[in-house]
C-alpha positions as CSV (number, residue, x, y, z in Angstrom):
1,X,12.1,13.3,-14.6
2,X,10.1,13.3,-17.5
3,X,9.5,16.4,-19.5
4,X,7.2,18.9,-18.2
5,X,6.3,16.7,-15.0
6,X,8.0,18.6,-12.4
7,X,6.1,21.5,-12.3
8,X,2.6,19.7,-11.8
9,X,4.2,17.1,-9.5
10,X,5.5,19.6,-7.1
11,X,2.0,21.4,-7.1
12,X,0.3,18.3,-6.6
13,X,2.2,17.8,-3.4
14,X,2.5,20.8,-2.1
15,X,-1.2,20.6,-1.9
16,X,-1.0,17.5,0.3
17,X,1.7,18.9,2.7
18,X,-1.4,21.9,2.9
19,X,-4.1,19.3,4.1
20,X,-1.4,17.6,6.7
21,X,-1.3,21.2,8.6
22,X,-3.3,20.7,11.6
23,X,-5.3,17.6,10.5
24,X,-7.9,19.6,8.6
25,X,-8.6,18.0,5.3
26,X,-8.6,19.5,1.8
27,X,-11.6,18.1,-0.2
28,X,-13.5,17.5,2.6
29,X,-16.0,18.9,4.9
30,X,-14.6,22.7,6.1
31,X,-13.8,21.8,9.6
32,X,-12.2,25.4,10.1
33,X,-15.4,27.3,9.0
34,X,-18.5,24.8,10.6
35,X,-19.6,21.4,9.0
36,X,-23.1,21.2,7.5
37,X,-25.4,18.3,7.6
38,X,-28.1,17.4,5.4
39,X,-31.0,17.3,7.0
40,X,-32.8,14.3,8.5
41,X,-28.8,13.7,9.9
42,X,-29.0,11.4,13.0
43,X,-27.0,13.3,15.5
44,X,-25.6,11.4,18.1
45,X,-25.5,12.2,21.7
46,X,-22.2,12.9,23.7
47,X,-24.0,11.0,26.5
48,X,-23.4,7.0,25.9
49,X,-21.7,7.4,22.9
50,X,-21.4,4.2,22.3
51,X,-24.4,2.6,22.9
52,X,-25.9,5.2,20.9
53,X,-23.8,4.9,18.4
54,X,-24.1,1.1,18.1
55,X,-28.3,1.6,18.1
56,X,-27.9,3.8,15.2
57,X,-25.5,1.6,13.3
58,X,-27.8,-1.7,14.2
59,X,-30.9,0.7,12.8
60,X,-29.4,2.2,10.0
61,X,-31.1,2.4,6.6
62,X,-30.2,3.3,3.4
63,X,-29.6,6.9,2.9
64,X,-28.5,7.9,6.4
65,X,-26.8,10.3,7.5
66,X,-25.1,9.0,10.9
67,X,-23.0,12.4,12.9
68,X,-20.4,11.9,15.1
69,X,-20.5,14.7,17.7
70,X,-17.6,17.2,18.3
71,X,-15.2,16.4,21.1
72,X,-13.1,13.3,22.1
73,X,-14.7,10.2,23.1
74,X,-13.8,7.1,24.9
75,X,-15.6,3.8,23.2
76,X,-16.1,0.9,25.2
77,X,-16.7,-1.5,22.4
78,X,-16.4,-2.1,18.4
79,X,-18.7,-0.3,16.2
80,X,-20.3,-2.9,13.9
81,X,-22.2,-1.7,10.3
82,X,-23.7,-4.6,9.0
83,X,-25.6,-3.9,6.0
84,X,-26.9,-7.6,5.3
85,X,-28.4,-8.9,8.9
86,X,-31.2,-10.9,7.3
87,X,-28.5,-12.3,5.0
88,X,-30.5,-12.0,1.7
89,X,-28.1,-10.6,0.1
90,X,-29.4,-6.9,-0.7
91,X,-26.8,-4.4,1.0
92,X,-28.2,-1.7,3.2
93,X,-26.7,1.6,0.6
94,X,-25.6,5.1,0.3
95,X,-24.5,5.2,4.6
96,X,-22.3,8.4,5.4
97,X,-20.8,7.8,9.0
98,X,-18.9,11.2,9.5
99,X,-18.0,13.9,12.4
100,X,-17.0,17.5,12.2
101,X,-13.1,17.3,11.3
102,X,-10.9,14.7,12.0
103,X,-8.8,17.2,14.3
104,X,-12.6,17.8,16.3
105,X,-14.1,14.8,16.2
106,X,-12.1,11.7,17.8
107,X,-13.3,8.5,18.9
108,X,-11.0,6.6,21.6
109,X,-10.8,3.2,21.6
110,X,-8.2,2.7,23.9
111,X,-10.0,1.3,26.8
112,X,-12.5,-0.6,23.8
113,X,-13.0,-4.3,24.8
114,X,-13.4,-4.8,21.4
115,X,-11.1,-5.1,18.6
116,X,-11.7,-2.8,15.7
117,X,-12.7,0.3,16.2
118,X,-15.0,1.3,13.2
119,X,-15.9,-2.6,11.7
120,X,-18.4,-2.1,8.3
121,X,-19.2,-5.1,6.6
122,X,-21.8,-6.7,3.4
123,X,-23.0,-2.8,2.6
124,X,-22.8,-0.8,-0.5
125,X,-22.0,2.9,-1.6
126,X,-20.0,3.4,2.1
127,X,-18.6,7.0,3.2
128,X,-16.8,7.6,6.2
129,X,-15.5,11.5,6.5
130,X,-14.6,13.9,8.8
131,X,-13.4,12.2,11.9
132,X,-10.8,10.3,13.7
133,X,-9.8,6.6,15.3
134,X,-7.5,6.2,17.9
135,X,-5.8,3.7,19.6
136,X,-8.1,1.1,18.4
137,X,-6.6,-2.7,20.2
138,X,-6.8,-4.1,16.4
139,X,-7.6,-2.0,13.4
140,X,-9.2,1.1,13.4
141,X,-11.2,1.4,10.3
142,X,-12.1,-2.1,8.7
143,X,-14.4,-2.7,6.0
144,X,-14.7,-5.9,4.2
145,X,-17.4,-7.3,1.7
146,X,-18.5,-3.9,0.7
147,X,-19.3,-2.4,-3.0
148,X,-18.5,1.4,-3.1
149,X,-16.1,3.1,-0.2
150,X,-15.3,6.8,0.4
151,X,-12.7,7.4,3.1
152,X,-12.0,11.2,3.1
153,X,-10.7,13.2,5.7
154,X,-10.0,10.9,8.2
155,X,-7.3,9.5,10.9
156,X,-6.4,6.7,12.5
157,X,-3.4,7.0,15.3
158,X,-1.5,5.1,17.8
159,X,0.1,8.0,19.8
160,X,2.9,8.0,21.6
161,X,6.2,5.6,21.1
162,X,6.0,3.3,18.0
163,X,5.4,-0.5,19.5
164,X,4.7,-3.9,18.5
165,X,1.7,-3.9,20.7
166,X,-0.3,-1.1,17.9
167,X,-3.2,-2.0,16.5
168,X,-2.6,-3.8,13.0
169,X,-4.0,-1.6,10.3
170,X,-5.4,1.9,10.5
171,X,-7.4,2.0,7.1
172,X,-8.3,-1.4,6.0
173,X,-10.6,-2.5,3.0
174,X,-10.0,-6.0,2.3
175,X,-12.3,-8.2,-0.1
176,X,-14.0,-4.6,-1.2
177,X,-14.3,-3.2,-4.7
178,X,-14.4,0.6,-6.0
179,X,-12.1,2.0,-3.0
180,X,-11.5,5.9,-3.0
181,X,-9.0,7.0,0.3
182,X,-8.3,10.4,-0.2
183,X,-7.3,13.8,2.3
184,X,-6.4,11.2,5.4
185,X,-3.9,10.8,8.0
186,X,-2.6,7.3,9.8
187,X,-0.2,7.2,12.0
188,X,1.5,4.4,14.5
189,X,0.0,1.0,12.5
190,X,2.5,-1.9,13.6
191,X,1.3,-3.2,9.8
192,X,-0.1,-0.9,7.9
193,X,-1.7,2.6,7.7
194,X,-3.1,2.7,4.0
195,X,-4.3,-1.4,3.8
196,X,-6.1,-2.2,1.1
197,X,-6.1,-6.3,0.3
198,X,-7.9,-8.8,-2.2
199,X,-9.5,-5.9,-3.7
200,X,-10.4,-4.3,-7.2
201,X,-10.8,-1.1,-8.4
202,X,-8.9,1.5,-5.9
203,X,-7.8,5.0,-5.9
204,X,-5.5,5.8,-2.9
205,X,-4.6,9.6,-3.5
206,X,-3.5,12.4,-1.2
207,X,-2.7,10.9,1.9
208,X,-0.3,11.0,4.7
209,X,1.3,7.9,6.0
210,X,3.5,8.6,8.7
211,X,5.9,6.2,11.2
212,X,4.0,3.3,10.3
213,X,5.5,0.1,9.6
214,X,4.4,-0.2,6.3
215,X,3.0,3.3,5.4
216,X,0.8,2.5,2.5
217,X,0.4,-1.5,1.5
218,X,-1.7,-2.9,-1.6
219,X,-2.1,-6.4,-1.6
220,X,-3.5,-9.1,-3.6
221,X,-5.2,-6.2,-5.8
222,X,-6.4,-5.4,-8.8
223,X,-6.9,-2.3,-10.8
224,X,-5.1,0.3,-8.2
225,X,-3.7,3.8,-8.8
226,X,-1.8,5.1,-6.1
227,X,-0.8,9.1,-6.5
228,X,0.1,12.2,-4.6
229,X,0.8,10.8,-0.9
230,X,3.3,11.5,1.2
231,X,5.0,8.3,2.7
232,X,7.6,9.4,5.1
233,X,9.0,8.2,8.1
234,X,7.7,4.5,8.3
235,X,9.8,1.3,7.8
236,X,8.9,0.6,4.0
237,X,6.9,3.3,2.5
238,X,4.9,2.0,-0.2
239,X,4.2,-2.2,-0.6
240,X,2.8,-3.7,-3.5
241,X,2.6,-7.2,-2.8
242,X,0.8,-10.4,-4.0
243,X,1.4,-13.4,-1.3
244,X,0.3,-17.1,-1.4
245,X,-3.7,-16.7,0.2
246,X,-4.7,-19.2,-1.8
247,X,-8.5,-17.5,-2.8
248,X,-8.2,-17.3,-6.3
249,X,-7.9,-13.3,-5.6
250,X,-4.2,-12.2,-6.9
251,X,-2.8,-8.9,-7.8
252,X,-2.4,-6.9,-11.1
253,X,-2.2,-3.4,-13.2
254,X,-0.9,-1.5,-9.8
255,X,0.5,2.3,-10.4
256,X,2.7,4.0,-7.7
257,X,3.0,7.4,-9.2
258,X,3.5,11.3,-8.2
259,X,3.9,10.7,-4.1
260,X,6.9,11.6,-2.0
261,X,8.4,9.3,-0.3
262,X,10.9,10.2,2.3
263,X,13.0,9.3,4.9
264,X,11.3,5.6,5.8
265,X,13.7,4.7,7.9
266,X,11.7,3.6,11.3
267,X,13.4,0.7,12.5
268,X,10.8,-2.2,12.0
269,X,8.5,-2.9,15.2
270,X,5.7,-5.6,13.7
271,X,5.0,-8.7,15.2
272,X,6.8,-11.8,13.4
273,X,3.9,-13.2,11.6
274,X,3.3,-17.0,10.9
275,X,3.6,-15.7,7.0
276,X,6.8,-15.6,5.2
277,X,6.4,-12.3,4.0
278,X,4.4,-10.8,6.7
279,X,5.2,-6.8,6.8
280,X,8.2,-7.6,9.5
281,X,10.4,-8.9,6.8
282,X,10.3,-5.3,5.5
283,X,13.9,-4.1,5.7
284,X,13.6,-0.6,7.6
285,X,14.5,2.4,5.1
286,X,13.2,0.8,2.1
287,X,11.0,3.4,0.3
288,X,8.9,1.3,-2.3
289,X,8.9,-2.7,-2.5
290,X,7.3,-4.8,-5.3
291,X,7.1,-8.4,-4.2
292,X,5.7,-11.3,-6.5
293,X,2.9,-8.8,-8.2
294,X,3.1,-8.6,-11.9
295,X,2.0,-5.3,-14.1
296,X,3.5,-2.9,-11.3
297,X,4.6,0.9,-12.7
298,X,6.2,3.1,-10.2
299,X,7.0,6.9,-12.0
300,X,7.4,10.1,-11.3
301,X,7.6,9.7,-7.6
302,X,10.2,11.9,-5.3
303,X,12.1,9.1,-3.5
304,X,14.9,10.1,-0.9
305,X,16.7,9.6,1.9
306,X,16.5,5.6,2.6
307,X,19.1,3.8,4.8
308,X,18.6,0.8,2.4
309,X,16.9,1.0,-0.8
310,X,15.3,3.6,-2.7
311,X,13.3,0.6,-4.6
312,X,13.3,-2.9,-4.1
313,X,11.8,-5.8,-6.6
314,X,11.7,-9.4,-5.4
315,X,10.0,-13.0,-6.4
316,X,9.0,-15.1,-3.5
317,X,11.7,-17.2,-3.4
318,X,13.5,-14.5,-1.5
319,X,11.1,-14.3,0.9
320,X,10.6,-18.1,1.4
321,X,13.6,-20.4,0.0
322,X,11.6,-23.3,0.8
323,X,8.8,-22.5,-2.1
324,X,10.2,-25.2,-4.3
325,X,9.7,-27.9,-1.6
326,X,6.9,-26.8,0.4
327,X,3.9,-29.1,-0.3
328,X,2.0,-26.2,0.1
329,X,2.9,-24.1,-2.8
330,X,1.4,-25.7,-5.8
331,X,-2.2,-25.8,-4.7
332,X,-1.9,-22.1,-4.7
333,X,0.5,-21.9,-7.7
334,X,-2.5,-23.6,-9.9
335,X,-5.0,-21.5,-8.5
336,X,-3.0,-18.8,-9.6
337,X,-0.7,-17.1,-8.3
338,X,2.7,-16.1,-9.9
339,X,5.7,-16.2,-7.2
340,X,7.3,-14.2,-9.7
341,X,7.0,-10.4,-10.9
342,X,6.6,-10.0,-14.5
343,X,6.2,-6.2,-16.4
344,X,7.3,-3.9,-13.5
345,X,8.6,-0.4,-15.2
346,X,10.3,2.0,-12.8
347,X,10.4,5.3,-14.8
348,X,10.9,9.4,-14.6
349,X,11.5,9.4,-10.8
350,X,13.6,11.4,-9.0
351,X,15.8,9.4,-6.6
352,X,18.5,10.7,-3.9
353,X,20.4,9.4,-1.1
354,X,20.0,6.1,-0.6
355,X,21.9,3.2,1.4
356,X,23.7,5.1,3.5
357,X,22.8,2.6,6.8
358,X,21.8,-0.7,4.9
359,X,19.9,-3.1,7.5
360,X,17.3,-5.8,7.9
361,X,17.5,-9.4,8.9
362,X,15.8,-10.7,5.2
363,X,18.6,-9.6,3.0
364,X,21.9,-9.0,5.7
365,X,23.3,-11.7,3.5
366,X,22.9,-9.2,0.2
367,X,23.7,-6.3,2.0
368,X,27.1,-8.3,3.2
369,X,28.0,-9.5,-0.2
370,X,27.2,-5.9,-1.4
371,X,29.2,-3.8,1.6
372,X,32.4,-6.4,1.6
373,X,33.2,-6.4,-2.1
374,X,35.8,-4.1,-2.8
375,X,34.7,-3.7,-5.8
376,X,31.1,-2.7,-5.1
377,X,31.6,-1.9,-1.3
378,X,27.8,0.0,-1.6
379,X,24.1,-0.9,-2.2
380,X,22.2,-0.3,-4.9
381,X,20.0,2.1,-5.3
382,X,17.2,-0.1,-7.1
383,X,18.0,-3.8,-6.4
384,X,16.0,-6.8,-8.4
385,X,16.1,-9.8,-6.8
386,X,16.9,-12.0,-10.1
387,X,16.0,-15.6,-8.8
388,X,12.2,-16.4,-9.7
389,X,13.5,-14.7,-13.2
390,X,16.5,-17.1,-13.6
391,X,14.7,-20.1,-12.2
392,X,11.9,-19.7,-14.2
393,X,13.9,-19.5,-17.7
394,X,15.7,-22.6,-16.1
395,X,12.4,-24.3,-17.0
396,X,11.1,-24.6,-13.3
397,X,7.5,-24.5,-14.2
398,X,5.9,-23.8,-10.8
399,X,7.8,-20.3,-11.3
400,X,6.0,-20.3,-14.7
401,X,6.9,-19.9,-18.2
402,X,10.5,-18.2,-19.4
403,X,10.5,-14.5,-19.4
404,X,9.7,-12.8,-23.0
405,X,9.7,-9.0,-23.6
406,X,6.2,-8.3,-22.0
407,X,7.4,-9.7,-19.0
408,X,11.1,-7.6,-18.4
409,X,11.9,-5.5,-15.0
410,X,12.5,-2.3,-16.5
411,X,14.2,0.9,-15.2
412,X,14.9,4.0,-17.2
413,X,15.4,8.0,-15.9
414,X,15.7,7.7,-12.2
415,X,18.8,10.4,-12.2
416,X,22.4,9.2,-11.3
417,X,21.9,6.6,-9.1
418,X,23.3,2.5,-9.1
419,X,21.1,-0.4,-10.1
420,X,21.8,-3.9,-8.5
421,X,20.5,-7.2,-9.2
422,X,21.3,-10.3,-6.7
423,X,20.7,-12.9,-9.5
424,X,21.6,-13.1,-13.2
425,X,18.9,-14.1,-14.9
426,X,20.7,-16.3,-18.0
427,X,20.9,-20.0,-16.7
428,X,24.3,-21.4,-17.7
429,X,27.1,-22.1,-15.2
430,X,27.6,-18.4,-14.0
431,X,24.5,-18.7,-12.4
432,X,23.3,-21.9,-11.7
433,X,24.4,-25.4,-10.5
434,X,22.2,-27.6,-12.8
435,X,23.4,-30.7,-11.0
436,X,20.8,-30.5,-8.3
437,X,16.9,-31.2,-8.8
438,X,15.8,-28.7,-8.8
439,X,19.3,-26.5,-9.9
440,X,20.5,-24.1,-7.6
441,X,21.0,-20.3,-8.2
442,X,24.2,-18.9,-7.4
443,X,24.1,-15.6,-6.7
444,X,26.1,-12.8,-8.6
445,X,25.6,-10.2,-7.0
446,X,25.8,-7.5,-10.1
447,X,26.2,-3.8,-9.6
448,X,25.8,-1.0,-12.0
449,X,26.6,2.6,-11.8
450,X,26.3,4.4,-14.1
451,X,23.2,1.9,-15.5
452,X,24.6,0.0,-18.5
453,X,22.6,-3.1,-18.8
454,X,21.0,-4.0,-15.9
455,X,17.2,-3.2,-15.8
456,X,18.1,-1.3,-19.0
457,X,14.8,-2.7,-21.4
458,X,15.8,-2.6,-25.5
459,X,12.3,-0.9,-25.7
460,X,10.3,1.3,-23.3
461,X,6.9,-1.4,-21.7
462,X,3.3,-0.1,-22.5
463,X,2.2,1.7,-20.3
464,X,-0.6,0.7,-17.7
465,X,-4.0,1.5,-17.8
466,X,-5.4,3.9,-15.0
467,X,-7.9,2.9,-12.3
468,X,-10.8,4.5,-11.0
469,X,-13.3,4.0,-8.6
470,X,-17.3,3.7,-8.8
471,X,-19.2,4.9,-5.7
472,X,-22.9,4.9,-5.9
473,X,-23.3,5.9,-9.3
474,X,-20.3,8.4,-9.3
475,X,-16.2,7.9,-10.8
476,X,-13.2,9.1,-9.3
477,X,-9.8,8.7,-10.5
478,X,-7.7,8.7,-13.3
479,X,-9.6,6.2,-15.4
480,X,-12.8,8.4,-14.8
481,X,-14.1,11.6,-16.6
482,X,-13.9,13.8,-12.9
483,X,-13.3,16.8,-12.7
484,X,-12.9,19.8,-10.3
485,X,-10.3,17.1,-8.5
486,X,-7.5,18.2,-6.7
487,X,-5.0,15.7,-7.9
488,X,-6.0,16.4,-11.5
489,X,-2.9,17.4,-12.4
490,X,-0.7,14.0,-11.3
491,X,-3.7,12.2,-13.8
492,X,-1.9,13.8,-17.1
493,X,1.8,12.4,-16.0
């Protein structure tokens, strides 16, 4: 852990632990105490809530103030924001859709003929506080094509057993820029509870993602700090991912940094997608994974208690073998996306107990060849894939150019724990059969403990840049100049 940290860490997250108690929120409105409202607030009946509810978001204009009343509520039907209905392109702005606590106000969609629960889309400057979402048939909070989003102090839940037939996401931006999620709770999401996808510009900070499948996922994004959360008891814990969509929108500059991440050990109940690496190839009790996304930094995290891995890093090739031969993959390749992760730099966390019940279909071969060594007869602790690496110093250009020094897989400071790589990443006979078109890897299977080489960079990578988001005029973040913030202190690490 890195000098000085620990003490401002633990602060940070015993604050968070403080907000889970209950529901209530920190940061929020004061649900114990009586919410205000500004007035001019458009308070919605009890009566036909969702009728109302759907007049008021259909009627909407800039500046409202749209109030959920107290109590919990069965919806009938999706709640649609549209904020550009005469489709010229100037967003309806500055909407606050909110209730009086997410532990008071909660809005049912279990019997919903719809799909979503809360759907926003094409606005600007979006808040949505103070209440929850449950049992929404799809996803319960989804906003996409929107400039400017506050979630605070919300919750979206599945309750009861954990099952395939969930709803997908609980809070899900996708195709949105200058994202704040801060003081919420999601629970129960056969996906993911924290989604955000294809977007820019994102602060995800003290949350609680709990017995999801994936508890907090950031995808195909750019520009993302994601700090004091607690991520405990879903398959994976925390995804950073960048997959083949093929919309010129790929991921970068991602920080994973100051959250505690525990016991994600949920055996994995998603449906198997059409995608190669759809969230049920996540190996239950994995606590962070980094696939294919480049410029990733994961520090000063508490990681323990994993079945599997502690932290796993992986090109697509591991996820689909056929990437090489799929006529699919180059179109996407030259439109940009790397298969390969490039400038990842796990640092300063602390790690414990790990692999102690190593499972899941996508790597039973690694966990075989790691388990029935006598040699090793354990898995690592942090395990790099290898492949994309070697293949692309092999000169396979679709994997792009060879690795230089900007582009290492670093790890340094994690405490006494074993580092594992599948794939040796020097192409010469140990690892690769150059007699087939193109060569084939041969896996190693290379285990160190204590660290020696592996993962072991000659020089410490620069480090990333914080993000921060821009919400109608205001910054939050790291990369801003707030202050009074309660996660202020995880900003210095």
């Amino acid at each position: 852990m890195a000098t000085g940290s620990t003490p401002l860490f633990r602060r940070s997250i015993l604050g968070t632990a403080i907000c889970a108690v209950m529901l209530t929120g920190c940061g929020g409105s004061d649900s114990g105490s009586g919410v205000s409202f500004p007035e001019g607030a458009i308070m919605l009946p009890a009566e036909n809530l969702t009728q109302a509810a759907k007049e008021a978001f259909i009627t909407a204009e800039s500046g409202d103030v749209i109030v959920f009343p107290e109590g919990r509520f069965e919806l009938d039907d999706t709640l649609t924001f549209d904020g550009d209905t005469d489709g010229d392109n100037i967003p309806t702005k500055n909407i606050t859709i909110m209730g009086y606590g997410k532990d008071k106000t909660i809005l049912d969609f279990g019997q919903s003929g719809g799909g979503d629960g809360i759907s926003i889309q094409n606005a600007a400057d979006i808040e949505i506080r103070d209440l929850a979402v449950y049992e929404a048939p799809s996803n319960a909070i989804k906003l996409k094509d929107t400039s400017g989003i506050i979630i605070d102090d919300v919750a979206t839940v599945w309750e009861g057993d954990l099952d395939s037939g969930n709803g997908a996401y609980g809070i899900y931006p996708v195709e949105c820029d200058n994202i704040l999620i801060e003081d919420s709770y999601v629970r129960g999401s056969a996906d993911a509870g924290v989604y955000v996808g294809q977007s820019q510009n994102i602060v995800v900070r003290r949350n609680i993602a709990e017995e999801n499948v994936a508890g907090i996922e950031i995808e195909n994004s750019m520009n993302a700090d994601v700090y004091d959360n607690i991520a405990r008891g879903n398959t994976g814990g925390i995804l950073v991912f960048d997959l083949p969509i093929g919309q010129s929108i790929y991921g970068s500059t991602v920080r994973v940094f100051d959250n505690l991440i525990e016991s994600n050990n949920t055996d994995n109940f998603a449906n198997t997608s059409d995608s190669a690496a759809g969230v049920h190839i996540v190996p239950p009790g994995t606590a962070v994974i980094v696939l294919s996304t480049p410029d990733v930094e994961i520090y000063n995290n508490i990681i323990t208690d994993h079945d599997t891995l502690s932290v796993a890093i992986s090109s697509f090739v591991l996820a689909d073998e056929g990437l090489l031969s799929d006529p699919k993959y180059p179109p996407i390749i030259q439109d940009g996306w790397q298969p390969v992760p490039r400038n990842i730099n796990v640092h300063d966390n602390s790690i414990t107990i790990s692999g102690t019940n190593p499972r899941g279909k996508l790597i039973k071969d690694i966990i075989a060849g790691y388990l029935l060594d006598p040699s090793k007869g354990k898995m690592p602790t942090i395990l790099y894939d290898g492949v994309g690496e070697l293949l692309a110093n092999a000169g396979v250009s679709a994997l792009g150019a060879p690795f230089g020094p900007e582009d290492a897989i670093c790890a340094s400071n994690n405490g006494d724990i074993s580092y594992g790589q599948v794939y040796g990443t020097t192409p010469d006979g140990t690892n690769l059969d150059g007699s087939t078109n193109p060569p084939s890897p041969k896996a190693s299977l290379l285990l160190d403990e204590p660290q020696n080489e592996l993962l072991a960079c000659e020089s410490s990578p620069e480090r990333l840049t914080a993000s921060k988001a821009t919400i109608a005029g205001k910054s939050y973040g790291c990369g801003s100049d707030e202050t009074g913030d309660a996660s202020a202190a995880s900003c210095s690490l």
